[in-house]
C-alpha positions as CSV (number, residue, x, y, z in Angstrom):
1,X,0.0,0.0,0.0
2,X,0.9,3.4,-0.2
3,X,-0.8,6.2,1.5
4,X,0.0,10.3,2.8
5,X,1.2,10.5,6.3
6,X,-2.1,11.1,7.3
7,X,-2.9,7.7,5.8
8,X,-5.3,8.5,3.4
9,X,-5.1,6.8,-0.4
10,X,-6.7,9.3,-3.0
11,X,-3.4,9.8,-4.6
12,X,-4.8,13.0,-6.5
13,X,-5.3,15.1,-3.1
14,X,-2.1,14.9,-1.7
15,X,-0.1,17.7,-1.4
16,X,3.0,18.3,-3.7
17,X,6.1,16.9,-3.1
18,X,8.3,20.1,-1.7
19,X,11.0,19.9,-4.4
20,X,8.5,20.4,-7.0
21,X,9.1,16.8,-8.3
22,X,6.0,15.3,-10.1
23,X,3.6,13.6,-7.4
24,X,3.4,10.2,-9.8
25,X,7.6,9.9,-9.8
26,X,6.8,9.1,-5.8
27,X,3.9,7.2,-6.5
28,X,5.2,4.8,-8.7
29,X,7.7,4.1,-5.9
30,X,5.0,1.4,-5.4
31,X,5.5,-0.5,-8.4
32,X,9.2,-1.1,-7.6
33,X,8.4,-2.5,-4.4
34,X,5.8,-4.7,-5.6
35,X,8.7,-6.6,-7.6
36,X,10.0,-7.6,-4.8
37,X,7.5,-10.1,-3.9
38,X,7.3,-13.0,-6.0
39,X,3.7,-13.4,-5.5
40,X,1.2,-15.7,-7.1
41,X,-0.8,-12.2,-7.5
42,X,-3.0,-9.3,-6.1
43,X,-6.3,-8.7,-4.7
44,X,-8.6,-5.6,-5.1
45,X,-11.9,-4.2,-4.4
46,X,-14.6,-3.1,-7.3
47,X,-14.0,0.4,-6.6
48,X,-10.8,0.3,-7.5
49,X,-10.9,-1.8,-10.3
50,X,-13.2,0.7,-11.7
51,X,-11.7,3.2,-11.1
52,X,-8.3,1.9,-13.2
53,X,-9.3,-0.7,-15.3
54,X,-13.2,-2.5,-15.6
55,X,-16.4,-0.1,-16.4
56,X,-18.9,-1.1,-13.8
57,X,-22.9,-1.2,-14.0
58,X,-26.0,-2.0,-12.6
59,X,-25.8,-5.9,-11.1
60,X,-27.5,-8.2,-13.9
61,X,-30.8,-9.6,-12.9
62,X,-31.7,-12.9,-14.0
63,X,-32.3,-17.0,-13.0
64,X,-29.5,-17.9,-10.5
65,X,-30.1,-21.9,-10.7
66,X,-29.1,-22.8,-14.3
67,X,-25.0,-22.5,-13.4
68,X,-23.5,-24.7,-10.2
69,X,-21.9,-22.3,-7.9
70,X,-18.3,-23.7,-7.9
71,X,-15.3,-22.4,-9.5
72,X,-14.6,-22.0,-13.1
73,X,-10.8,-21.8,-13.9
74,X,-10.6,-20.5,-17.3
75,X,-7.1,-20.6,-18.0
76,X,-5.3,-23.3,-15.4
77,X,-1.9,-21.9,-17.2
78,X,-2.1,-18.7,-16.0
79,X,0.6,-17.5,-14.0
80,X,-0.2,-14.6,-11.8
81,X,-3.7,-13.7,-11.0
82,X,-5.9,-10.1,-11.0
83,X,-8.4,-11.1,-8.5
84,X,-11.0,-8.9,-8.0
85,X,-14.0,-8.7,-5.4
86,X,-17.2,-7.9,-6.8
87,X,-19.7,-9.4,-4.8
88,X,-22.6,-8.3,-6.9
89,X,-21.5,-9.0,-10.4
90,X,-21.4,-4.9,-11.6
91,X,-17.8,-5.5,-14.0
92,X,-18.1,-5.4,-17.2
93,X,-14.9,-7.1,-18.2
94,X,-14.0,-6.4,-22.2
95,X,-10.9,-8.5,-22.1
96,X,-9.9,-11.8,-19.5
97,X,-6.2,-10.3,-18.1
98,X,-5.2,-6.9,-16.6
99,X,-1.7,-6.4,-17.9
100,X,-1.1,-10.0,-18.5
101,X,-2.0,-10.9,-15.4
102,X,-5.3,-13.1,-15.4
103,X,-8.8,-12.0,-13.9
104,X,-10.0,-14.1,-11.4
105,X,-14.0,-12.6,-10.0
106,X,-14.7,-12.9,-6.8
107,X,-18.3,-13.2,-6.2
108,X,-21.4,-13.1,-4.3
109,X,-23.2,-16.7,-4.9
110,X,-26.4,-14.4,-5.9
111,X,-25.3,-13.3,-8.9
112,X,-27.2,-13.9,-12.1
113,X,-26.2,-17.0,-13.9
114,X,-26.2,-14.7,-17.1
115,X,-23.3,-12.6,-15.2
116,X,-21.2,-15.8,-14.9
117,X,-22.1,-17.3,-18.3
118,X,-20.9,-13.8,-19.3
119,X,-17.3,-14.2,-17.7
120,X,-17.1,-17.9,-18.8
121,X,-17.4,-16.2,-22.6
122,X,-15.1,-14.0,-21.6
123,X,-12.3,-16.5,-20.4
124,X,-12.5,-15.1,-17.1
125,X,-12.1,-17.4,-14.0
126,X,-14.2,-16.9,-10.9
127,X,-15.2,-18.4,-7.1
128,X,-17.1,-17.7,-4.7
129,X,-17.0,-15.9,-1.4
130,X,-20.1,-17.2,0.3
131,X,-24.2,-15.9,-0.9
132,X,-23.2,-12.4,-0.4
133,X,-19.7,-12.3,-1.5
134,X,-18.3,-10.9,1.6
135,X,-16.9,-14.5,3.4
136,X,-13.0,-13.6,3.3
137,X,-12.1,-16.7,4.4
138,X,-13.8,-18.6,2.3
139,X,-12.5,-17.2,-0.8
140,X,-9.2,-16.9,0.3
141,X,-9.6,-20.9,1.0
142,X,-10.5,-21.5,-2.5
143,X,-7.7,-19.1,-4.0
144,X,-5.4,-21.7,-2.4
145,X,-7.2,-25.0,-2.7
146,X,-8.2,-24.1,-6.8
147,X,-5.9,-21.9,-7.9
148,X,-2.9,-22.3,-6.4
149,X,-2.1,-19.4,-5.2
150,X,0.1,-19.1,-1.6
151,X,1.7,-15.5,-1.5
152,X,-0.8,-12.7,-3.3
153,X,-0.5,-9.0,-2.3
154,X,-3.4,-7.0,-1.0
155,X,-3.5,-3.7,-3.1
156,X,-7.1,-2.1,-1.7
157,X,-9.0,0.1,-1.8
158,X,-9.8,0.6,2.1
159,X,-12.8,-1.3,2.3
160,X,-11.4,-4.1,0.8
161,X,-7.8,-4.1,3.1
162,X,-10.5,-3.4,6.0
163,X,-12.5,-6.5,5.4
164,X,-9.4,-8.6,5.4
165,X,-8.2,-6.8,8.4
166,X,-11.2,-8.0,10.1
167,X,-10.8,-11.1,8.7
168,X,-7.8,-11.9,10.7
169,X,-5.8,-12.9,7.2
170,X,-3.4,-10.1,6.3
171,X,0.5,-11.5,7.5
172,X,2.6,-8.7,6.8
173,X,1.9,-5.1,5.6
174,X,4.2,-3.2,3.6
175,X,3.3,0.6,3.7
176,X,4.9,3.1,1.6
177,X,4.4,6.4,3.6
178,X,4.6,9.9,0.7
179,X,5.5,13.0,2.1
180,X,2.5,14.9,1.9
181,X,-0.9,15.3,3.5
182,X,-4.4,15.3,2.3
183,X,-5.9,16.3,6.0
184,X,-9.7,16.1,4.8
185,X,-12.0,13.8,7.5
186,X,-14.0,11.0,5.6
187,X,-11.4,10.2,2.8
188,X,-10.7,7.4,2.3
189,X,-7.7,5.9,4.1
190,X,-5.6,2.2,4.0
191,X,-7.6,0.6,6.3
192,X,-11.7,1.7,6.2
193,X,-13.5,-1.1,7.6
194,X,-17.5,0.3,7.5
195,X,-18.5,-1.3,11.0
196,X,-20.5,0.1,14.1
197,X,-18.4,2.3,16.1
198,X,-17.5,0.1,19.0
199,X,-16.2,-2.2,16.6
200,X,-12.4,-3.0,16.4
201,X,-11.3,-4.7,13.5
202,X,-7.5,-5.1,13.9
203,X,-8.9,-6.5,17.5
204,X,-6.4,-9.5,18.7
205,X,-3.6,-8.7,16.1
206,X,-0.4,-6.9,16.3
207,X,2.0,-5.6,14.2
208,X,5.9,-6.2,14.5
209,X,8.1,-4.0,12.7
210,X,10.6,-6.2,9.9
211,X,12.3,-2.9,8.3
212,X,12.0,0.3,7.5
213,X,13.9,2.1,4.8
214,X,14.1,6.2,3.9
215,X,13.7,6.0,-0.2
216,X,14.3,8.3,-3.0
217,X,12.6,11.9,-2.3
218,X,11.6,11.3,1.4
219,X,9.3,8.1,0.4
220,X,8.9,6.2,4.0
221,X,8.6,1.9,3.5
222,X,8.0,0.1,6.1
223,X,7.3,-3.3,6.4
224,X,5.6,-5.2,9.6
225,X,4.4,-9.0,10.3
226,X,1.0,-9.2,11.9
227,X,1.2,-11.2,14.7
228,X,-2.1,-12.9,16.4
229,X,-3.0,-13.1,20.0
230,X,-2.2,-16.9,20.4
231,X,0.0,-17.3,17.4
């Protein structure tokens, strides 16, 4: 992840960096780092994928007892994985890979079976992650069991890194920290978990720091292992 030091992740807020280098020359600080884990791929939420790559609409409505509710692997070859959470079916995928890397959906089991016939056309894989979409664990259990995947990075937005949080299921975080500031309340920030007040997510977990590293202009990485009461 990377976020401001107020840890908010709407990259296009921040404020400048002070030697008037070009806020995206810091950003892309990210993608370097992401080379260094050989990872079997990456996780994000719908927001976010629309936001970069997939036009989103309206969830199809339709039959939803024509198509078994079990994994479809569309390309068993593949090797690294887009996995994206859309628990109601609203991407509306034009191609089956996101830089190369193939598009795994990760669903709500209420989905339309014209939705999934439409990613099968498509050569896009997809599982489940319970009736609703939002069982972490679940999917996460099939991401291993089906598609072999053991080490895949967590790349957000918020509610998506939140849910995970909650989840228990996050071992290490590695959090590039720009110089700069947004400062506005309610924007959306590394960890946004939408629960009742009293609620604490991160509840039972600890983090312990592995390394932290000053980077090119002023960029912050540090990296910590979640550590679980009992563990």
């Amino acid at each position: 992840m990377i976020s401001s030091v107020d840890g908010r992740i709407v990259t296009g807020r921040w404020t400048p960096p002070v030697d008037g280098t070009g806020r995206d020359a810091l950003v892309n600080q990210y993608f370097d780092i992401e080379k260094n884990y050989d990872a079997d791929g990456w996780i994000i939420g719908r927001t976010t994928a629309s936001e970069h790559f997939v036009k989103t609409a309206e969830p199809r409505k339709g039959s939803t007892g024509g198509l078994p509710r079990e994994p479809y692997v569309a390309h068993p070859s593949a090797e690294r994985l887009a996995i994206i959470m859309d628990h109601h079916g609203r991407l509306q995928y034009e191609r089956s890979d996101i830089e190369g890397d193939h598009i795994v959906a990760v669903l709500g089991e209420t989905v339309a079976d014209e939705y999934l016939q439409s990613l099968q056309d498509r050569g896009i894989s997809y599982c489940f992650a319970g009736s609703d979409g939002h069982d972490i664990r679940k999917a996460v259990d099939v991401l291993g069991r089906v598609f072999g995947c053991r080490k895949v990075l967590l790349e957000g937005g918020g509610r998506i890194n939140g849910a995970f949080l909650k989840a228990g299921i996050i071992d290490e975080i590695s959090l590039l920290i720009y110089p700069g500031i947004d400062g506005l309340s309610g924007v959306a920030s590394s960890f946004d978990w939408p629960g009742a007040r009293n609620e604490q997510p991160a509840s039972g977990q600890a983090l312990r720091l592995k390394h932290v590293e000053k980077r090119q202009d002023d960029v912050i990485w540090l990296q910590c292992r979640v550590e679980r009461s009992g563990s």
